[in-house]
C-alpha positions as CSV (number, residue, x, y, z in Angstrom):
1,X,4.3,-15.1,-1.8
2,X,2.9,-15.6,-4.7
3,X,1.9,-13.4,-7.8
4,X,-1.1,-11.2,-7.3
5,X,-1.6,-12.1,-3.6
6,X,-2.1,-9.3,-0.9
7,X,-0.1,-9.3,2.8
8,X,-2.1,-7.5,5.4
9,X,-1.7,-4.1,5.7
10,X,0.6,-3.9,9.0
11,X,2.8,-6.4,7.6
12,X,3.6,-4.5,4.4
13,X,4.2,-1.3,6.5
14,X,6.4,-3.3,8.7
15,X,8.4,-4.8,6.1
16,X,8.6,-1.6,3.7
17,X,9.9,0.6,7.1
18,X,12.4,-2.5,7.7
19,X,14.0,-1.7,3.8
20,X,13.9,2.0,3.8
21,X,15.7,1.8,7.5
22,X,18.1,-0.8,6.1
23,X,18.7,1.0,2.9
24,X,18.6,5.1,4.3
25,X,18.8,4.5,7.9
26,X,16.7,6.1,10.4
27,X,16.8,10.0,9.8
28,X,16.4,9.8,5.8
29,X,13.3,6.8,6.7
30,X,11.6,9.7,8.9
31,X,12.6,12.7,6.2
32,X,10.7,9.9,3.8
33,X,8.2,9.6,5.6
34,X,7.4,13.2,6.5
35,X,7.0,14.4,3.0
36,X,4.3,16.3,2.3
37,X,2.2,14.4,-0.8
38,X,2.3,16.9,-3.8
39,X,-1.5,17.5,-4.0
40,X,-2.0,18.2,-0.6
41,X,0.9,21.2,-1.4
42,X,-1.6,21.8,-4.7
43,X,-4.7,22.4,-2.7
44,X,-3.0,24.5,0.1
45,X,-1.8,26.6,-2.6
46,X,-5.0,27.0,-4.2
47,X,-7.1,27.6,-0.8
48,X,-4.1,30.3,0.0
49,X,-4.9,32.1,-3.5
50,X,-8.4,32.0,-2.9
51,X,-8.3,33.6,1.0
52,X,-5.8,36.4,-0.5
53,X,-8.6,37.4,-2.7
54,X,-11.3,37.3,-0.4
55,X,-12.7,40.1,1.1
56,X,-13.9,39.2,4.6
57,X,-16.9,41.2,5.1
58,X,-18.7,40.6,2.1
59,X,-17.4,36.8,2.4
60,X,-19.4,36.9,6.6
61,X,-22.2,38.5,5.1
62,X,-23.3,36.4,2.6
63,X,-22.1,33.3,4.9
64,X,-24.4,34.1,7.6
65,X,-27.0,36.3,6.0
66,X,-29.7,33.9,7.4
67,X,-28.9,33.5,10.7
């Protein structure tokens, strides 16, 4: 392949599953793959913070005031 040319997107899945099986083997490929992304973490975190201040009534009440 050359330099700055793009496979399709199945066949760089297929071929970056084939090295991580051949290099970590099956169980470490899925444990890989299963990460959570940090971010995600970051903004379940944050939304956790946020609901542990909230006081529900007040948060219903202005929420559906209009309907």
């Amino acid at each position: 392949m050359k330099q700055g040319q793009f496979i399709n997107e199945d066949r760089l899945f297929e071929q970056a599953i084939g090295v991580l099986m051949e290099k970590l083997g099956p169980v470490e490929t899925n444990r890989f793959l299963s990460l959570p992304s940090k971010e995600k973490m970051e903004s379940v975190r944050r939304h956790w913070e946020w609901q542990s201040t909230l006081d529900k009534d007040s948060f219903f009440n202005e929420t559906f005031r209009n309907q």
